[in-house]
C-alpha positions as CSV (number, residue, x, y, z in Angstrom):
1,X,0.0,0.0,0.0
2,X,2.6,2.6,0.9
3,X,4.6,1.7,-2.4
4,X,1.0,2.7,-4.1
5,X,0.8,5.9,-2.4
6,X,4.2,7.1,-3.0
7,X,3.9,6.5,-6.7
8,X,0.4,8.3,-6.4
9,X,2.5,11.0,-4.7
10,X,4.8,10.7,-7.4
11,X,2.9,10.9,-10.3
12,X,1.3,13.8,-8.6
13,X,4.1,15.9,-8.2
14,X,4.8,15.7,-12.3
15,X,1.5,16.3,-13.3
16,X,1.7,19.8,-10.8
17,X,5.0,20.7,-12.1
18,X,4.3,20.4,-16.0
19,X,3.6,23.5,-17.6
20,X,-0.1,24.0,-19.2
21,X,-0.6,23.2,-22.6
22,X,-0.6,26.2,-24.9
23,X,-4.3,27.5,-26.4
24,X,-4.7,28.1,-29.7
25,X,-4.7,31.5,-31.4
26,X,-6.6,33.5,-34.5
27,X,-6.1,36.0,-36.4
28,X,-8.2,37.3,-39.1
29,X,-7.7,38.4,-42.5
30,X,-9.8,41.4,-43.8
31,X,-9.9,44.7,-45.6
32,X,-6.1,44.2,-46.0
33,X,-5.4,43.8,-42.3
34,X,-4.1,41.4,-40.3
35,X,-6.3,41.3,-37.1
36,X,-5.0,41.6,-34.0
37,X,-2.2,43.2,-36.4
38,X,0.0,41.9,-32.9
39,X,-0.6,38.8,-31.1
40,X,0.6,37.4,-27.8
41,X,1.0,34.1,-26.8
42,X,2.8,31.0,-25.0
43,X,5.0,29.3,-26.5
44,X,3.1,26.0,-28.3
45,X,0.8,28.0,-29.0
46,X,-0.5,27.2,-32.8
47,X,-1.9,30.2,-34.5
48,X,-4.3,30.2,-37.4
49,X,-4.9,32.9,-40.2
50,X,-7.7,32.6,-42.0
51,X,-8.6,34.3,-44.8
52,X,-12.0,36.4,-44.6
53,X,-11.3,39.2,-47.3
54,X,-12.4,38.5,-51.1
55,X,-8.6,38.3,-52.6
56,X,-6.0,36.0,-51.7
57,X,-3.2,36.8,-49.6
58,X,-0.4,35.4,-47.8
59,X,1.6,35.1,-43.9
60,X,5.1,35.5,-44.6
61,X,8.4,35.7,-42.1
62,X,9.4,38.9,-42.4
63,X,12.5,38.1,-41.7
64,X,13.5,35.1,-43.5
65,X,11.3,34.5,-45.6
66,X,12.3,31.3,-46.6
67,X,11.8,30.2,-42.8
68,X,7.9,29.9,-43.4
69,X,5.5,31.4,-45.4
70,X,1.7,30.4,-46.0
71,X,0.7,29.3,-50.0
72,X,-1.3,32.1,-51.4
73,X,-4.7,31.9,-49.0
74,X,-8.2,32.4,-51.0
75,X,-11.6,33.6,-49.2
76,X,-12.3,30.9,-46.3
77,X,-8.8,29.3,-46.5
78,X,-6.7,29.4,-43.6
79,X,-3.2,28.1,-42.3
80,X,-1.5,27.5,-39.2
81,X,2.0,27.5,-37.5
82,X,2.9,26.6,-34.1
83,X,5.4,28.8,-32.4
84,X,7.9,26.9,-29.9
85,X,10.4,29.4,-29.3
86,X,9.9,33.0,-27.6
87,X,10.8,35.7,-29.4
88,X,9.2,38.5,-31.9
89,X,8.1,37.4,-35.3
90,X,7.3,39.8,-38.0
91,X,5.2,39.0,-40.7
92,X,3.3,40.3,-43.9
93,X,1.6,39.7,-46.9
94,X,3.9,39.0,-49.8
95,X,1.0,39.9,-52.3
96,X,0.2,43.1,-50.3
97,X,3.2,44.3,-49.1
98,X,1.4,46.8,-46.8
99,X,-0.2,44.5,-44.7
100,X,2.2,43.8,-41.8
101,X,2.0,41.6,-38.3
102,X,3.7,40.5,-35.3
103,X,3.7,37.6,-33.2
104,X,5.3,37.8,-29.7
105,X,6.2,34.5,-28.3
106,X,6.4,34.6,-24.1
């Protein structure tokens, strides 16, 4: 019995000192914007864009571009990318120039 508890005890302990599970972000596309146009959130956290407006556009790394970028997005697509590292990610719309973002990763 007291082997029982302690792995109880245990298994408890773990399960108390595991961080939460990230939620899941948005952020809409529409009238050219990116909205929030800045976003905050854990790290896990996946974010979605989805595409409301009636042209296409695109999510882009600002920085590298070549580190991730969404296929060109049509009315009612969307696409997602998890963000696992803190840190401040600019984006933007490589068909739109203009329209800009930022995720910040705590």
């Amino acid at each position: 019995m007291r082997r029982f508890i302690r792995a109880a005890l245990f298994a408890a302990a773990l399960l108390a000192g595991s961080p939460a599970l990230a939620e899941d972000a948005a952020v809409s596309i529409d009238n050219f914007t990116f909205s929030p146009a800045e976003i905050t959130v854990a790290a896990g956290t996946k974010i979605t864009w989805t595409n409301n407006d009636d042209i296409p556009h695109t999510v882009v790394d600002a920085d590298d571009p070549k580190a991730w970028k969404s296929p060109p997005l049509d009315t009612g697509d969307a696409w997602a990318r998890v963000f696992d590292k803190p840190g401040t990610y600019h984006y933007f719309c490589s068909l739109h120039s203009h329209m800009q973002g930022t995720v910040v990763v705590r």
